[in-house]
N, C-alpha and C positions, 0 to 999 in steps of 0.2 A: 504494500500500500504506500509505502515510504515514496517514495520516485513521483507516482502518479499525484498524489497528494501537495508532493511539492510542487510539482507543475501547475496546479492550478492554484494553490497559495501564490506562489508567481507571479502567471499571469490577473488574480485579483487584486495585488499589490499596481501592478501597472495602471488602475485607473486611480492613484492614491499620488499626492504630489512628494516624491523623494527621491533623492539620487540613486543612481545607478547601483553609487557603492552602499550605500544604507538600506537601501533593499534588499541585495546581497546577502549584505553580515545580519539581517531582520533574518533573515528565511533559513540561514545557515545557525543561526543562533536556536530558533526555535525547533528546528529539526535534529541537531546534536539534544536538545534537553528532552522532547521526544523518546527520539531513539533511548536515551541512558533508561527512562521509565519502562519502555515498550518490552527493554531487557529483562529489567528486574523485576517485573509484572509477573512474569510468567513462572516464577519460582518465590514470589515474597510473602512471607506468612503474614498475617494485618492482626497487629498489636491488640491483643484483646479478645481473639476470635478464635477459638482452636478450630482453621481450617487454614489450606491453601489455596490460595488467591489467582481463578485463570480470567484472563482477560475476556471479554468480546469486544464485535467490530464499534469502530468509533465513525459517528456517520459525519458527515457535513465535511467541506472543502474550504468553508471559510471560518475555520475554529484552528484553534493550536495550543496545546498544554504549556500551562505556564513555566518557566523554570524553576525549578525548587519543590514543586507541587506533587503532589499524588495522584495517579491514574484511576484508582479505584477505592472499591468501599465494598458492601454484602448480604442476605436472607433464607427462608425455611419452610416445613410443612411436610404434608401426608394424607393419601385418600384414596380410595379402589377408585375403582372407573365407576363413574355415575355415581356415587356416594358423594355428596355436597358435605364436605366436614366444614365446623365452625371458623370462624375466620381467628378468634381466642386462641383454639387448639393450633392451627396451621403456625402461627407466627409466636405460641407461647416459649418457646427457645432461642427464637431468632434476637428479637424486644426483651427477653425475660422477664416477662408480664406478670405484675401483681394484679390482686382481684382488681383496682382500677383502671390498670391496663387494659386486662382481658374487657371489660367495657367497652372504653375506646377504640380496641381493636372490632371490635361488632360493628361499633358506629361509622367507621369510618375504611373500612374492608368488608369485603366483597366476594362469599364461595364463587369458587368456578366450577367444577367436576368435569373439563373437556377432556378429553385422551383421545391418544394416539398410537396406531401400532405399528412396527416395523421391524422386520427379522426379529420375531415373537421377543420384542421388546415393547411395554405399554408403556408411554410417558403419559399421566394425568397431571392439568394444572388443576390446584389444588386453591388458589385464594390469591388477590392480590389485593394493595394498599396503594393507596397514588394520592399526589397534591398536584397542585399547577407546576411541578417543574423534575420528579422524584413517582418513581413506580417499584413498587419490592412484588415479585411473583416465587411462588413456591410452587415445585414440578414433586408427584413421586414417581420414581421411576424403576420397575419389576417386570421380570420375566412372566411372560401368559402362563406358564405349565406352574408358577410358585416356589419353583427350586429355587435357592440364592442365585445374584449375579455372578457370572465369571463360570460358568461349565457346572454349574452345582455346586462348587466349594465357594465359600461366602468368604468376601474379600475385604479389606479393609475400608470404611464406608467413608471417608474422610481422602480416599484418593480417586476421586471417581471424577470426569471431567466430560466435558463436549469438545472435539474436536474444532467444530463453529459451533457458536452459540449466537446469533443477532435477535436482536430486537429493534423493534422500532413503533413507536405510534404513529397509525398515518395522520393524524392530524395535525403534526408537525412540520414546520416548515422545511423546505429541501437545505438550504442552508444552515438549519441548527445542526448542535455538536449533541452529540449522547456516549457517556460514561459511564463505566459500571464494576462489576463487580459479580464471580459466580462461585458457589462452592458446593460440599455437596457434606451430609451427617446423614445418620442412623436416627432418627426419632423412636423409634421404637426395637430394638435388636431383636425381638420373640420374631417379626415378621421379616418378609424376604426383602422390603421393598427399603431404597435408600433417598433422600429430600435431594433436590436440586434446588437450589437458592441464585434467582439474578435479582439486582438492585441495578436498578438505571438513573441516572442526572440527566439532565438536560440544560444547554442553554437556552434554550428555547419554550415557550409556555405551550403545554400541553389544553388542545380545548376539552370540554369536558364531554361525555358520551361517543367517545371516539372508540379507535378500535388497536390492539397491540397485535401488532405482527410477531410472531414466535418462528426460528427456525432453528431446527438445531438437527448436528449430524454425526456420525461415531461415534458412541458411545466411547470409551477409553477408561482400562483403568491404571495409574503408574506404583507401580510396589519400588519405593526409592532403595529399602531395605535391600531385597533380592533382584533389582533390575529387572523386574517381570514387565509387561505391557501387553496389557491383553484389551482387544478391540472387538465391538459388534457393529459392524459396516450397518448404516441404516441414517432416515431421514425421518426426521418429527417434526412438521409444521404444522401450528396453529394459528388460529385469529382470537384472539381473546378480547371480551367486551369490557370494555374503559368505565370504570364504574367515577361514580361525583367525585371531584376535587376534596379532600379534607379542606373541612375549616385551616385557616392562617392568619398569621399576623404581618399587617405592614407598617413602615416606619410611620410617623405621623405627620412628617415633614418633609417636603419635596425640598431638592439639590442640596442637600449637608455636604459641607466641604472637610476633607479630613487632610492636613497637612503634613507632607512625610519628609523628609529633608531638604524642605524649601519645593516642593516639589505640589502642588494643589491637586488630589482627586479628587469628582464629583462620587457623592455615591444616589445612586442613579435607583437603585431599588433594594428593599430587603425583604426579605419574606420568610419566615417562621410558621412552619406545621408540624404537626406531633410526629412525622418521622424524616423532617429534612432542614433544610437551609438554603437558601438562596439568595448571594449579594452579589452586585453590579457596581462596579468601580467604572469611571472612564478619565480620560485626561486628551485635551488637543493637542495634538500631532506638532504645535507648532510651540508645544511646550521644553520642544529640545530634549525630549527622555524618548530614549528606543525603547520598542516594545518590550525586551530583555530587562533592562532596566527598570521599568515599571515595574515589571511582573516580580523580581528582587524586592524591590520596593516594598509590596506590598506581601510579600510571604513574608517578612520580617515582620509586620504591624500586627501585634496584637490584635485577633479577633477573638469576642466571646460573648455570647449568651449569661446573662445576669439572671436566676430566679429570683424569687421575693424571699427564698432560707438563707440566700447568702448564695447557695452552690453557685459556680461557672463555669459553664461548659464550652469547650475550646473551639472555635470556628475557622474554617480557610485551609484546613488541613487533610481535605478529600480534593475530588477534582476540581479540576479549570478549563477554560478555554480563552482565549483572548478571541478580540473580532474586530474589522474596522465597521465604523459607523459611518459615514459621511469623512470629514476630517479629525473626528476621534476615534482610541483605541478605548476599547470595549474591552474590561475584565470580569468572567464571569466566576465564583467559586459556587459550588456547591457539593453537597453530601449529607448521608441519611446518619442520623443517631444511633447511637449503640442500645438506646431504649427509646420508648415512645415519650413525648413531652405533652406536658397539660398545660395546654396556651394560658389558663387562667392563673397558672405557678410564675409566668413569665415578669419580670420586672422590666427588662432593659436590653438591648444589645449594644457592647461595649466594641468601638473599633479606636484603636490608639486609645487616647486622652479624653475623648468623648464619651457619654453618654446617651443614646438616640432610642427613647421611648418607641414602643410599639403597640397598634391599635389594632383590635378585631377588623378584617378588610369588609 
């Protein structure tokens, strides 16, 4: 993808006023920080999560991962085929949901029971969660005849992966960027079937009632222990229906300037829902900071969610994308919580030195 990508990064840059050589070292900067994540993606455990981390496709041609930033982030679940399980039980490991959890997971998730069969492989999606910019789906995934995965001998449930995995909601724009995150546990060890978990971001706002494209193919399982690799050749596409936006919180004030070493960002949007984050930095092009630079900039700045007990929870440290706007650059962060959040717990989100209250949208 690397090549292709860059070619059209490229040529988008060319309707953007900057020299020859600044364009260059823009597109050669972002594509070395890229690459360094695109590497370590594919082997990096995520602090906090007993799983490994496989990447899927990132869409859009006019997006580019910050430098310094994280490519991914992660979710869970379980269900026969046609069995609609609670959307509580599908995500209660994922979230580690207490009794108020398990609530808010009802209220704002969604059963699915679609499945899929291939080379007597059943993939069933099992429940998804979504806001305007953030979607977590949980797959389970078991052989027709009930024997464990892998030939009948049951394999380690934490090494199980998709060959490709994409996602995408058509409701989004052909130009947005989408990021994510997929892994795979055991919900229950008595039975034969293992969870697939993808979490996606987006720069782009998701409309509501829309529809999520699923495609995934070869199964694959890696025994890092004994170098095993054992594969079932097969194809599982679905369409899965886009359930309501969760409730969110936005800033309550339009263009907050946050100052970083004499350097002015607008911050252009924020948005807080019980399973994501979403903030929009931008700066004009004619503020003499390359996109590299910026994106430095602003990995270093303190971001964090404030509740009303004191806790704070750390923000900017999942994906990114940068974008051009007209004659600004466009920085997007976003990523899903390690738990669910009770917008009513919220007091604040803190960027730098700032304080920038949030209101029911």
């Amino acid at each position: 993808m690397g090549n292709e990508w860059q070619e059209k990064y490229r040529e988008m840059m060319e309707r953007e006023y900057f020299s020859k050589e600044e364009k260059e070292n823009m597109v050669r900067k972002l594509m070395q920080a890229g690459t360094g994540r695109e590497e370590a993606a594919g082997s990096r455990h995520v602090t906090g999560k007993n799983f490994m981390a496989g990447r899927f496709r990132i869409k859009g041609a006019a997006a580019a991962c910050l430098a310094g930033c994280l490519l991914l982030t992660g979710v869970a679940g379980a269900s026969a085929a046609g069995f609609l399980k609670p959307v509580s039980d599908v995500f209660a490991k994922v979230f580690r949901l207490d009794a108020d959890d398990e609530r808010l997971a009802g209220e704002i998730g969604k059963p699915l029971g679609e499945s899929v069969v291939s080379n007597g492989i059943r993939v069933s999606a099992d429940a998804v969660i979504a806001d305007s910019y953030a979607y977590a789906v949980v797959f389970s995934v078991e052989r027709e005849d009930g024997r464990p995965l892998g030939d009948g001998q049951k394999l380690a449930s934490d090494k199980w992966d998709f060959e490709s995995a994409d996602i995408e909601a058509a409701a989004q724009k052909e130009d947005s960027a989408i990021w994510g995150e997929s892994y795979s546990y055991d919900e229950v060890p008595e039975d034969s079937a293992i969870q697939y978990v993808m979490l996606a971001n987006s720069d782009g706002k998701i409309k509501a009632g829309g529809i999520i494209s699923v495609h995934l193919s070869n199964l694959r399982h890696f025994d890092t222990e004994s170098s095993k690799d054992y594969i079932v050749e097969g194809n599982w596409d679905m369409e899965l229906s886009f359930p309501e936006p969760s409730d969110e919180l936005v800033v309550k004030k339009e263009a907050e300037i946050v100052e970083l070493d004499g350097s002015r960002f607008t911050i252009e949007d924020i948005g807080i829902s019980p399973i994501s984050y979403h903030l929009t930095f931008s700066i004009g092009e004619d503020s003499g900071l390359s996109v590299a630079d910026g994106a430095k900039l602003l990995d270093r700045c303190t971001m964090e969610l404030e509740l009303k007990n004191g806790k704070r929870i750390g923000l900017g440290e999942g994906g990114s994308a940068v974008k051009v706007n007209g004659r600004r650059f466009q920085f997007v962060y976003g990523d899903t919580f390690e738990s669910l959040v009770h917008l009513e717990d919220i007091k604040a989100v803190r960027i730098g030195e700032m304080e920038i209250p949030v209101q029911k949208k």
